[in-house]
C-alpha positions as CSV (number, residue, x, y, z in Angstrom):
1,X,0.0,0.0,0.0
2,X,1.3,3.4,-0.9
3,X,1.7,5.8,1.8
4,X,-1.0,8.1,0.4
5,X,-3.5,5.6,0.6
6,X,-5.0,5.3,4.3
7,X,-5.2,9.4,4.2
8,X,-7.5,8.7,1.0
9,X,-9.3,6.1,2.4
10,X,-10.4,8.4,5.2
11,X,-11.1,10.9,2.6
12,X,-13.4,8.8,0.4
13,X,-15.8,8.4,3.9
14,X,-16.7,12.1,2.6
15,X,-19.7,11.8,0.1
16,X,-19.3,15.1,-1.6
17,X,-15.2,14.4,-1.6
18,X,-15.6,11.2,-2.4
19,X,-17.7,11.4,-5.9
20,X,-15.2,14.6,-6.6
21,X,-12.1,12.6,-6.3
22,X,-13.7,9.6,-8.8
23,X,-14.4,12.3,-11.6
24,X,-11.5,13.4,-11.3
25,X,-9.8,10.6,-11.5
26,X,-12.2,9.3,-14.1
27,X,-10.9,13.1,-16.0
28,X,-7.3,12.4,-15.6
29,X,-7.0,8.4,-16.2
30,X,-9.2,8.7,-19.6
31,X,-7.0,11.9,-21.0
32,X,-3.8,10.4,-20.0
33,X,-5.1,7.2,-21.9
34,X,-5.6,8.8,-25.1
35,X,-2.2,10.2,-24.9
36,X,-0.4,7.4,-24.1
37,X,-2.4,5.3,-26.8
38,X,-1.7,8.0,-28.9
39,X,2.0,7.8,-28.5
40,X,2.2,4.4,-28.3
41,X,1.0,4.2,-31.8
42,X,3.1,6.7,-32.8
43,X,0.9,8.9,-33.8
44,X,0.5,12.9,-34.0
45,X,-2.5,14.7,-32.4
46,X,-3.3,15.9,-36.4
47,X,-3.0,12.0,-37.3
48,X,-5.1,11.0,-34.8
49,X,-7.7,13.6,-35.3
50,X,-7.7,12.4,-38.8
51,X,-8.6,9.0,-37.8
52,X,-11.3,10.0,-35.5
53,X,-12.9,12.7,-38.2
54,X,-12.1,15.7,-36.0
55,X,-9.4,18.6,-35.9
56,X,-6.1,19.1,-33.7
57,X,-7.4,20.9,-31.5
58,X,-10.3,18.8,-30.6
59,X,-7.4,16.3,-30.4
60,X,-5.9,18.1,-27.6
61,X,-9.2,19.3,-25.8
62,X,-9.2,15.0,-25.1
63,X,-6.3,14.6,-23.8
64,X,-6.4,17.8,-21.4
65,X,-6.8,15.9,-17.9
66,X,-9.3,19.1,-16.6
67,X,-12.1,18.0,-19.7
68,X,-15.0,16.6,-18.3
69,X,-17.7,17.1,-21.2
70,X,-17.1,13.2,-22.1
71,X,-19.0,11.6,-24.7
72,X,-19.6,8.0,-25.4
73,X,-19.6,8.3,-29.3
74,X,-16.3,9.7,-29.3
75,X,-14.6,7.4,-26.9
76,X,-15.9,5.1,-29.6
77,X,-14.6,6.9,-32.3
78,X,-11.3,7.3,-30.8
79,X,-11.8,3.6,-29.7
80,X,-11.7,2.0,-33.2
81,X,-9.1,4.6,-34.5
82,X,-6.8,3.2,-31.8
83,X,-7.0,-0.5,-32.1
84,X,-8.9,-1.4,-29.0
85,X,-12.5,-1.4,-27.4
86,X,-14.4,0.7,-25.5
87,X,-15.2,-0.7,-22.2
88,X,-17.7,1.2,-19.7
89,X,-18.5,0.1,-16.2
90,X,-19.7,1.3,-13.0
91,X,-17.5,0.2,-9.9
92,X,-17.0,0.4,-5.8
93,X,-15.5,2.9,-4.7
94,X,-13.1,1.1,-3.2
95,X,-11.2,0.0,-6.4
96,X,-9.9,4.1,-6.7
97,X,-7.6,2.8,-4.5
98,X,-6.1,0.0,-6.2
99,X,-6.6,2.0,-9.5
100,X,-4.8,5.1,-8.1
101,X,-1.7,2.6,-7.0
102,X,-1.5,1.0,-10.7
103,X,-2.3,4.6,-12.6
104,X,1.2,4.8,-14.9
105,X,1.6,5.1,-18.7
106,X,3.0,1.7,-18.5
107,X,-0.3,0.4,-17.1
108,X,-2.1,2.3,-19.7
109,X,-0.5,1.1,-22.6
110,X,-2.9,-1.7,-24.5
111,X,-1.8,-3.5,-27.9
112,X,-3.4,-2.6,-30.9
113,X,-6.0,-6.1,-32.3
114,X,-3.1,-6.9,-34.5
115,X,-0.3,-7.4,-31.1
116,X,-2.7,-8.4,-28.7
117,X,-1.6,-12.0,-26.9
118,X,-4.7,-13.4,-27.1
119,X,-5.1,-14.0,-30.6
120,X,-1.8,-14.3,-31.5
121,X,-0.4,-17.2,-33.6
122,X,1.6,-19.2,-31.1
123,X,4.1,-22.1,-32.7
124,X,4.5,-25.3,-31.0
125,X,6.5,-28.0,-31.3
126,X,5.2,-31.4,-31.4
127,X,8.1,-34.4,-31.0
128,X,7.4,-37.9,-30.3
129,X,9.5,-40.4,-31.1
130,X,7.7,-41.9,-34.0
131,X,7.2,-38.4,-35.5
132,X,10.5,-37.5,-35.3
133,X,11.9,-40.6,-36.6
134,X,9.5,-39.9,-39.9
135,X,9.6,-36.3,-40.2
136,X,12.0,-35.0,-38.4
137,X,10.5,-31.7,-36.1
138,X,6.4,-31.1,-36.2
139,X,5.6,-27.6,-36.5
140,X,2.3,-26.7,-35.2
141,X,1.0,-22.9,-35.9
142,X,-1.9,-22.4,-33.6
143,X,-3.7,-20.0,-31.4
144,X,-3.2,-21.5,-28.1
145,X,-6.0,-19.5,-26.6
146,X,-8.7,-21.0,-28.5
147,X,-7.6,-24.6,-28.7
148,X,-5.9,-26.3,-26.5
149,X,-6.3,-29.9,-28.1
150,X,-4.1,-28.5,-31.2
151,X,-5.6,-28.5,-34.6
152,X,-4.1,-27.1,-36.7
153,X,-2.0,-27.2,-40.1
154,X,1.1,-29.1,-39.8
155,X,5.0,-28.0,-40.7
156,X,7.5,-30.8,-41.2
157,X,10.3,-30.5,-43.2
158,X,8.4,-32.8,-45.9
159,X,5.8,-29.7,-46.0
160,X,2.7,-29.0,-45.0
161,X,0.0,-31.1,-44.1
162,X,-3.3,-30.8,-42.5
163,X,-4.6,-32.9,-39.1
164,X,-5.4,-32.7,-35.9
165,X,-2.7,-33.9,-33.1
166,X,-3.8,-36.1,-30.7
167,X,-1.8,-37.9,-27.7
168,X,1.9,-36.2,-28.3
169,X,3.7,-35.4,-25.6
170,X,6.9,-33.5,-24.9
171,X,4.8,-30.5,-26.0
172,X,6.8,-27.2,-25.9
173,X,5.4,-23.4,-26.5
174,X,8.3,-21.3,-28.4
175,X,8.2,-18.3,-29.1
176,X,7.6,-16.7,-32.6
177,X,11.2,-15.3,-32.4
178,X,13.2,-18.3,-32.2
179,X,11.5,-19.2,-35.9
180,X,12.1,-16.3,-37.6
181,X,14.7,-18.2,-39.6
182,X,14.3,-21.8,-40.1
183,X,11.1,-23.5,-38.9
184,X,13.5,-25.5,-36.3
185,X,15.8,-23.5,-35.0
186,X,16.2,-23.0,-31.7
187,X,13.2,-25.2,-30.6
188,X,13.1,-27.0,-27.3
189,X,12.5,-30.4,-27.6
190,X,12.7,-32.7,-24.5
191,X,14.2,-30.2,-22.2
192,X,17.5,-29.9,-23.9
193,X,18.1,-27.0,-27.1
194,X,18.1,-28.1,-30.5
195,X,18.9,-26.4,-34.0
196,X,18.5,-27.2,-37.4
């Protein structure tokens, strides 16, 4: 707990302070958003405002932490222009405190669709030793999110087949960097590193 917390946990016992505090925390952590979005992406406030179908300046009026004059269609506008969905809820008052500790740019940030983790392609290598002894390492693209028994197109160094995997073991998640190069390199198979 941070050491300003117990003072605004007092605080929030206030009703008037306490519904003044969560707008303006509501102000500040949805201005600083669009900013950091914004920047993330790598984009100007004219580029942005040219996504959204507005001007700079509106641009900037957004990501001024003292606007309150919030409306839903353009958080939706700016929503889609950024790569991510709009999400609105109504919560305790008792989560300002946890959301006050975590409030950084870093803890802002959110992937565009294209970079999020959940529907990412993840590779996996397959080995058993009858498939290896046939056709070398199995390569198997898949989005490990949505099935964990793997179906999925298969990569051997004959080419590629279609199938669904059943009953390997030895099953190993690598990373889309180590097969940048070859389809095999730098895959872990049964604990110990292997290369093509």
């Amino acid at each position: 707990m941070t050491g300003y917390q117990p003072t605004l946990r007092e605080e929030l016992r206030d009703e008037d302070y306490r519904y003044a505090y969560a707008e303006d925390f509501l102000n500040t952590l949805i201005a600083t958003q669009i900013k950091v979005l914004r920047e993330q992406r790598g984009l100007t406030q004219p580029q942005l405002a040219d996504l959204v179908g507005t001007k700079q300046p509106g641009i900037s009026r957004l990501e001024n932490v003292s606007y309150s004059a919030w409306k839903t269609e353009t958080l939706r506008k700016l929503a889609r222009a950024l790569g991510v969905r709009l999400r609105i809820t109504f919560e305790t008052f008792g989560t300002l405190l946890e959301d006050g500790a975590r409030f950084s740019p870093g803890n802002l940030q959110r992937p565009e669709f294209a970079e999020d983790p959940v529907f990412q392609e993840q590779i996996v290598a397959l080995v058993s030793e009858k498939e290896n002894a046939s056709h070398g390492l199995i390569v198997i693209k898949a989005n490990m999110a949505e099935t964990p028994n793997v179906a999925a197109a298969i990569e051997t160094s004959h080419g590629a087949v279609g199938g669904t995997i059943q009953g390997l073991e030895d099953v190993k998640v690598i990373g889309m960097e180590a097969f940048r190069g070859k389809a095999t390199e730098g895959a872990q198979i049964n604990g110990r590193s292997e290369a093509a």
